[in-house]
Residue, then its C-alpha position, 0 to 999 in steps of 0.5 A: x099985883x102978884x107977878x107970873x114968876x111969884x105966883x108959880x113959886x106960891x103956886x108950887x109951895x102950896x102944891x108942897x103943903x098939900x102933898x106934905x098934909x095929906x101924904x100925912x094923913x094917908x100914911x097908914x101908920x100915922x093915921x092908926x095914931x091920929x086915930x088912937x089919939x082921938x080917944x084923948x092924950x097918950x104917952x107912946x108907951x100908951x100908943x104902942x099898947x094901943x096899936x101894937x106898933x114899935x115905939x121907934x115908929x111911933x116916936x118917928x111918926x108922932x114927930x112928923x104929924x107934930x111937925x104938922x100941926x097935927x099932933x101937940x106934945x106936952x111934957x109931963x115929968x119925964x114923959x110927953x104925952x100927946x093929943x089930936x090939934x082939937x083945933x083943926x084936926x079933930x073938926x076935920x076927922x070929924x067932917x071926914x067921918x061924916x063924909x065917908x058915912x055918906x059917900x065912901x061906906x057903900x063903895x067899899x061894901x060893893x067892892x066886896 
């Protein structure tokens, strides 16, 4: 039996993993190489062609969506090329597509 003071302390570390996920999804950057990766593993050079973004802000972001399991790194040779956690993250994006096709495409085109 979890007591009052363990529970909060559950409670606030998880509120703390949620806010740590989602602000890194919500990040506008973060999210543009999450979805540049979606297309298959890139260098950051390959992401910086691709968004048009410098490779320090890549290579900063690429480390916190790494730090989250959002993204994997593999060495090859002198280069790290990165990919979407086929796991987790793409079956997400992939519910979250969905999601917004049905419920948030048509809130958007109102506002317009």
């Amino acid at each position: 039996m979890m007591n009052k003071s363990h529970k909060n302390k559950h409670r606030c570390s998880q509120d703390a993993a949620y806010k740590l996920f989602f602000s890194s999804l919500a990040n506008t950057n973060r999210l543009a190489i999450i979805n540049c990766l979606r297309q298959g593993r890139k260098t950051v050079s390959e992401i910086c062609n691709s968004t048009g973004f410098e490779q320090t802000m890549v290579s900063h972001n690429l480390r916190r969506l790494e730090r989250c399991g959002m993204v994997f790194a593999e060495q090859n040779g002198k280069y790290r090329s990165y990919s979407v956690n086929r796991e987790t993250i793409r079956p997400l994006l992939e519910m979250i597509d969905n999601h917004m096709k049905e419920y948030c495409y048509h809130v958007i085109k109102g506002e317009r």
